[in-house]
Residue frames as a rotation matrix with the C-alpha (Angstrom) as fourth column:
UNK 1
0.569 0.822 0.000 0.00
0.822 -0.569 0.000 0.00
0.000 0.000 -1.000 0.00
UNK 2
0.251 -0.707 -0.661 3.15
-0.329 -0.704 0.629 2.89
-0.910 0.060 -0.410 1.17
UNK 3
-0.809 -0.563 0.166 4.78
0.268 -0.102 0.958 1.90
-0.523 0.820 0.233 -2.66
UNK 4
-0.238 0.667 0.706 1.58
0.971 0.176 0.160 2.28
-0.018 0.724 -0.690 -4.34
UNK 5
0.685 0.679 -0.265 1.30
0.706 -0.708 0.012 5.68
-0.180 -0.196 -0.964 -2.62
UNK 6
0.196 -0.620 -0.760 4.44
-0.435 -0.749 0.499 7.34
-0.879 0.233 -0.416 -3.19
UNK 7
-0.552 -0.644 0.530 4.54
0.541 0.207 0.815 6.11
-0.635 0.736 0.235 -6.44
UNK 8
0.418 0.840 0.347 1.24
0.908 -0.399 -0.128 8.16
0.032 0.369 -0.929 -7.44
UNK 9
0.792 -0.007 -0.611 3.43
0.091 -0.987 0.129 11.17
-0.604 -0.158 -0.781 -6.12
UNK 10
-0.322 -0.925 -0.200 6.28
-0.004 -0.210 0.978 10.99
-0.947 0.316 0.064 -8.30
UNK 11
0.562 -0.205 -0.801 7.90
-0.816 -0.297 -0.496 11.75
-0.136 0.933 -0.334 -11.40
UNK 12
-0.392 -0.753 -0.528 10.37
-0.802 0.561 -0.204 8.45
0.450 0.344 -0.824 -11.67
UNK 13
0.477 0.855 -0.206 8.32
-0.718 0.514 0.469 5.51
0.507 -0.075 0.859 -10.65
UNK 14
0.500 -0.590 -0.634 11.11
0.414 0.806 -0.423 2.87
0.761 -0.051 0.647 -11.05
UNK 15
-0.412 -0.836 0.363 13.43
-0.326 -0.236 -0.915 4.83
0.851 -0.496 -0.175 -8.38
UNK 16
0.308 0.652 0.693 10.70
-0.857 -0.126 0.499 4.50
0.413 -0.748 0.520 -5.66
UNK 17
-0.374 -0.057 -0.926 11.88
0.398 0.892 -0.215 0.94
0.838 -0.448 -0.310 -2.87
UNK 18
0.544 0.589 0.598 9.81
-0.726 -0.027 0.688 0.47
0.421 -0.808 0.412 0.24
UNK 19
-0.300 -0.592 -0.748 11.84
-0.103 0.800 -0.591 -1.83
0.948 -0.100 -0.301 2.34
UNK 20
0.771 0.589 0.243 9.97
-0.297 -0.004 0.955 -3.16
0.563 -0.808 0.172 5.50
UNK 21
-0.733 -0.649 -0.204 12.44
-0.137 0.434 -0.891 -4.08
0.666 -0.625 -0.407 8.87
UNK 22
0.603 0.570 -0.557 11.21
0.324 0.463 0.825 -5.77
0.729 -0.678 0.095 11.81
UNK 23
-0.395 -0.754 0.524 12.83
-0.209 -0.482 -0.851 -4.31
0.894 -0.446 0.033 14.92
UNK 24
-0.976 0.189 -0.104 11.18
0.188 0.510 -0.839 -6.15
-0.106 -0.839 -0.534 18.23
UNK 25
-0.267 0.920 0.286 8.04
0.750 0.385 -0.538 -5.23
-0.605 0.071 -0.793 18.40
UNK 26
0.028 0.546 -0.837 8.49
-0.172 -0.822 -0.542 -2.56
-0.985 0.159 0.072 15.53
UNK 27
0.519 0.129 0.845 7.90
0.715 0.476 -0.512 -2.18
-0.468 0.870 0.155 11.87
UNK 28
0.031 -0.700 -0.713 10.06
-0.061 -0.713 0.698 0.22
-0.998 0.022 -0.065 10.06
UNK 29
0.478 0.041 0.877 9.63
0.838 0.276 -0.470 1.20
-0.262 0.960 0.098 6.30
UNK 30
-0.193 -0.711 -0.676 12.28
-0.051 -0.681 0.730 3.11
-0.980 0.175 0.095 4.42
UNK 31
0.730 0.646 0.226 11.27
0.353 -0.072 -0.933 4.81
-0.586 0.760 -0.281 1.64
UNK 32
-0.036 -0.666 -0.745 13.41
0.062 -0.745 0.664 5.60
-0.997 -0.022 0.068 -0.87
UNK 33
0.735 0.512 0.445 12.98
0.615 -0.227 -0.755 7.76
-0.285 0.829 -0.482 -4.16
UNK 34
-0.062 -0.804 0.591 15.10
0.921 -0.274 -0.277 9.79
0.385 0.527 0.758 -6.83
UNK 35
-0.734 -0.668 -0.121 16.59
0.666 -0.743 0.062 13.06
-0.131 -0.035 0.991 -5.93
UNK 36
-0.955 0.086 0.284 14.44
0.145 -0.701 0.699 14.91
0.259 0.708 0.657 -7.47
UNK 37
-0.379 0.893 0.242 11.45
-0.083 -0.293 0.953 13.94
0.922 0.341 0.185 -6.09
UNK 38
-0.713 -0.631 -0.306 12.05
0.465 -0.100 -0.879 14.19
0.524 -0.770 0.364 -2.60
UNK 39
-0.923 0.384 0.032 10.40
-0.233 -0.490 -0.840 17.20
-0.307 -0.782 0.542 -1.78
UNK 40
0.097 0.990 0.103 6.96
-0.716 -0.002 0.698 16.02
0.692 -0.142 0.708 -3.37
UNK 41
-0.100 0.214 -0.972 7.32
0.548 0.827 0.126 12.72
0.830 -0.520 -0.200 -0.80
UNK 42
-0.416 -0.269 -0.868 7.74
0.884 0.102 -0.456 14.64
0.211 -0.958 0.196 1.98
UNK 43
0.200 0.938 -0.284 5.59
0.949 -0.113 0.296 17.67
0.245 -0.329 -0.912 1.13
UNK 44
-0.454 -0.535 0.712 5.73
-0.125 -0.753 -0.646 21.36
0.882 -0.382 0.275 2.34
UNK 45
-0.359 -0.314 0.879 6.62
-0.900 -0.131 -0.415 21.79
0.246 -0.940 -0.236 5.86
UNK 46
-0.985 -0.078 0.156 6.43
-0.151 0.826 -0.543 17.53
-0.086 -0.558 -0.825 6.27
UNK 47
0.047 0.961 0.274 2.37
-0.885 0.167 -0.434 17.55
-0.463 -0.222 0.858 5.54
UNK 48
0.558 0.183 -0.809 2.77
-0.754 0.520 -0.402 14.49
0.347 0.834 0.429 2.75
UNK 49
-0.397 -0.644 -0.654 5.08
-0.151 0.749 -0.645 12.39
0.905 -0.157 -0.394 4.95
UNK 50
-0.951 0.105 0.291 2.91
-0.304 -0.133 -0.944 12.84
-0.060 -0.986 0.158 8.12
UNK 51
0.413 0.880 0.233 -0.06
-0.820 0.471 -0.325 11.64
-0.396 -0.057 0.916 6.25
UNK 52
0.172 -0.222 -0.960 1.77
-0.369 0.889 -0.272 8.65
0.913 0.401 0.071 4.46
UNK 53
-0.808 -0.589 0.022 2.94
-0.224 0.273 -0.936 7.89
0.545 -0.761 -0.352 7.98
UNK 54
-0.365 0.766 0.530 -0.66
-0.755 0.089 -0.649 8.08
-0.544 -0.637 0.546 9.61
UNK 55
0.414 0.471 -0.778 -2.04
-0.890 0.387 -0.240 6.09
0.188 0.793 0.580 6.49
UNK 56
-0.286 -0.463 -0.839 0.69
-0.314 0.872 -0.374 3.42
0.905 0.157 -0.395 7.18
UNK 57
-0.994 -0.008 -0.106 0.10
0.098 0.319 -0.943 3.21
0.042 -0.948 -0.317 11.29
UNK 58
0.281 0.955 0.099 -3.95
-0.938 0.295 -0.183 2.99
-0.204 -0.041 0.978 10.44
UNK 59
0.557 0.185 -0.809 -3.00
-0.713 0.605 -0.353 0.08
0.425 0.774 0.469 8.41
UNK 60
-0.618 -0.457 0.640 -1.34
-0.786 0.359 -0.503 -1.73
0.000 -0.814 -0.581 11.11
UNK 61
-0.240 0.241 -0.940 -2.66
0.011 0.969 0.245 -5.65
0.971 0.049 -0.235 11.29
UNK 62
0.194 -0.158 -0.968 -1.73
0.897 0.427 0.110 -5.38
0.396 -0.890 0.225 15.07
UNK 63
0.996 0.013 0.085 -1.08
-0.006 -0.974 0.228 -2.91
0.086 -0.228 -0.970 17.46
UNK 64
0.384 -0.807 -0.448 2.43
0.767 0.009 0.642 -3.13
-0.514 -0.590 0.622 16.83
UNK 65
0.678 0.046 -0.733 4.17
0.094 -0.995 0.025 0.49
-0.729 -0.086 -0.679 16.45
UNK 66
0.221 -0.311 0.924 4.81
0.970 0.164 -0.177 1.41
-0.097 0.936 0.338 12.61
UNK 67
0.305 -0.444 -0.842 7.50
-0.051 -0.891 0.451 4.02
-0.951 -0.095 -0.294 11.58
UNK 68
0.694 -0.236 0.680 8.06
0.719 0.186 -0.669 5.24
0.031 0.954 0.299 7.86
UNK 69
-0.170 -0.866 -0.469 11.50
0.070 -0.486 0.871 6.85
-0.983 0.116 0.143 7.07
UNK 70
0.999 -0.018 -0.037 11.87
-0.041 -0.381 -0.924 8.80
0.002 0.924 -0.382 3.89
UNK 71
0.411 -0.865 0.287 15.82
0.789 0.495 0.363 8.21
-0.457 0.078 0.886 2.65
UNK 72
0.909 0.243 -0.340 17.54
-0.178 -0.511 -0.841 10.75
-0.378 0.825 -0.421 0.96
């Protein structure tokens, strides 16, 4: 679902990896996209990475505590 959405926001499709970690009892997705499109992932002043981030911790299976990192 988080690749399907930041790939709607870009310009380079193919650059876009979601890469999920497990970390005890977290979940941890690093996002990472070309250069260039950066600031649409993340939005002015952080609004577009604070809803991908709410969008991902609705979507929680469980109540275990989900964190999305943007890469640059």
């Amino acid at each position: 679902m988080l690749l399907f959405m930041v790939r709607s926001l870009v310009d380079d499709r193919e650059a876009v990896e979601v890469d999920e970690i497990e970390e005890d009892d977290d979940l941890v997705y690093e996002v990472t996209v070309a250069e260039d499109d950066l600031g649409r992932v993340i939005g002015r002043g952080g609004r577009v990475a604070k809803a991908l981030r709410t969008v991902a911790r609705a979507a929680a299976q469980d109540d275990r505590r989900v964190l999305v990192d943007i890469l640059d």
